[in-house]
C-alpha positions as CSV (number, residue, x, y, z in Angstrom):
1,X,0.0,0.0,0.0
2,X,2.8,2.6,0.9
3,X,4.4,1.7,-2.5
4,X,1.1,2.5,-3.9
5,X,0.9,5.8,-2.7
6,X,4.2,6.7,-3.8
7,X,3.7,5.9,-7.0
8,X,1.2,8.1,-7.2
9,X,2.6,11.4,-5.3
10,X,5.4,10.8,-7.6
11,X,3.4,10.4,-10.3
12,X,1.2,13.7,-9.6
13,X,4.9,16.2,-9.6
14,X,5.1,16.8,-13.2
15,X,1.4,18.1,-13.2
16,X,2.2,20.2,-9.9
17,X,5.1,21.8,-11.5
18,X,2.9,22.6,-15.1
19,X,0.7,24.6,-12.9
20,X,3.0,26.7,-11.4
21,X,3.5,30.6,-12.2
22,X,6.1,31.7,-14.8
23,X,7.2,34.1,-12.4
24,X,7.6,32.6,-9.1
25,X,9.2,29.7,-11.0
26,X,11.6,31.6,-12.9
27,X,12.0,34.9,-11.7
28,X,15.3,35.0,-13.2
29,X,13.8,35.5,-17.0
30,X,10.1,36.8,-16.5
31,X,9.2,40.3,-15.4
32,X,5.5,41.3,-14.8
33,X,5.0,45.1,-16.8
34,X,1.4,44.7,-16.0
35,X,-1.2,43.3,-14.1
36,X,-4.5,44.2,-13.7
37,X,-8.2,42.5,-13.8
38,X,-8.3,42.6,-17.5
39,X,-4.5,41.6,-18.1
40,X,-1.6,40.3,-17.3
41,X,1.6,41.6,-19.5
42,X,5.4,39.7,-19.2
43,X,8.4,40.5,-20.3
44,X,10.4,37.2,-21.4
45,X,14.3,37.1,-21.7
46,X,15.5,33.5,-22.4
47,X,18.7,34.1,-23.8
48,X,20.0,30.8,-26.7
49,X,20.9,27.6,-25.1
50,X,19.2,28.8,-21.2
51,X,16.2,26.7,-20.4
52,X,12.9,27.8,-18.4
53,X,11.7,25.1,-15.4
54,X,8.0,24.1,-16.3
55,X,5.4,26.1,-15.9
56,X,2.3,27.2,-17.7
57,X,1.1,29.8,-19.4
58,X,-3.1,30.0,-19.0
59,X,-4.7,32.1,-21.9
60,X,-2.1,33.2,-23.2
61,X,-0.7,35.2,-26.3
62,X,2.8,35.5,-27.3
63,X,4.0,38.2,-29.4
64,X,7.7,37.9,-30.5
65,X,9.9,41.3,-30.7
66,X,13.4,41.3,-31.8
C-alpha cells in the first residue's frame, strides 16, 4: 500500500510543477510590466541555449519582438 501511494505522489509532480507561475518559477527570465483585472503583461528574456523550469502559461498570447 505505501508503495502504492508513492507511486502516485510521484506520479502527480510533473502536473504540480505545469501549474506553477512563470514568475515565481523563474524569476530569473520573467518580469511582470502589468497586471490588472483585464491583463496580465510579461516580459520574457531567455537568452539561446538557457532553459525555463516548467510552468504554464493559462490564456495566453505571445507576441515575438526582436
Amino acid at each position: 500500500m505505501k508503495s502504492l501511494r508513492f507511486a502516485v505522489l510521484l506520479a502527480a509532480l510533473p502536473l504540480a510543477a505545469n501549474a506553477q507561475d512563470a514568475v515565481k518559477v523563474d524569476p530569473r527570465h520573467y518580469k511582470v510590466l502589468v497586471d490588472n483585472a483585464a491583463v496580465r503583461v510579461l516580459k520574457i528574456e531567455v537568452p539561446a541555449g538557457e532553459k525555463s523550469p516548467m510552468h504554464s502559461h493559462p490564456d495566453a498570447l505571445l507576441v515575438v519582438m526582436s
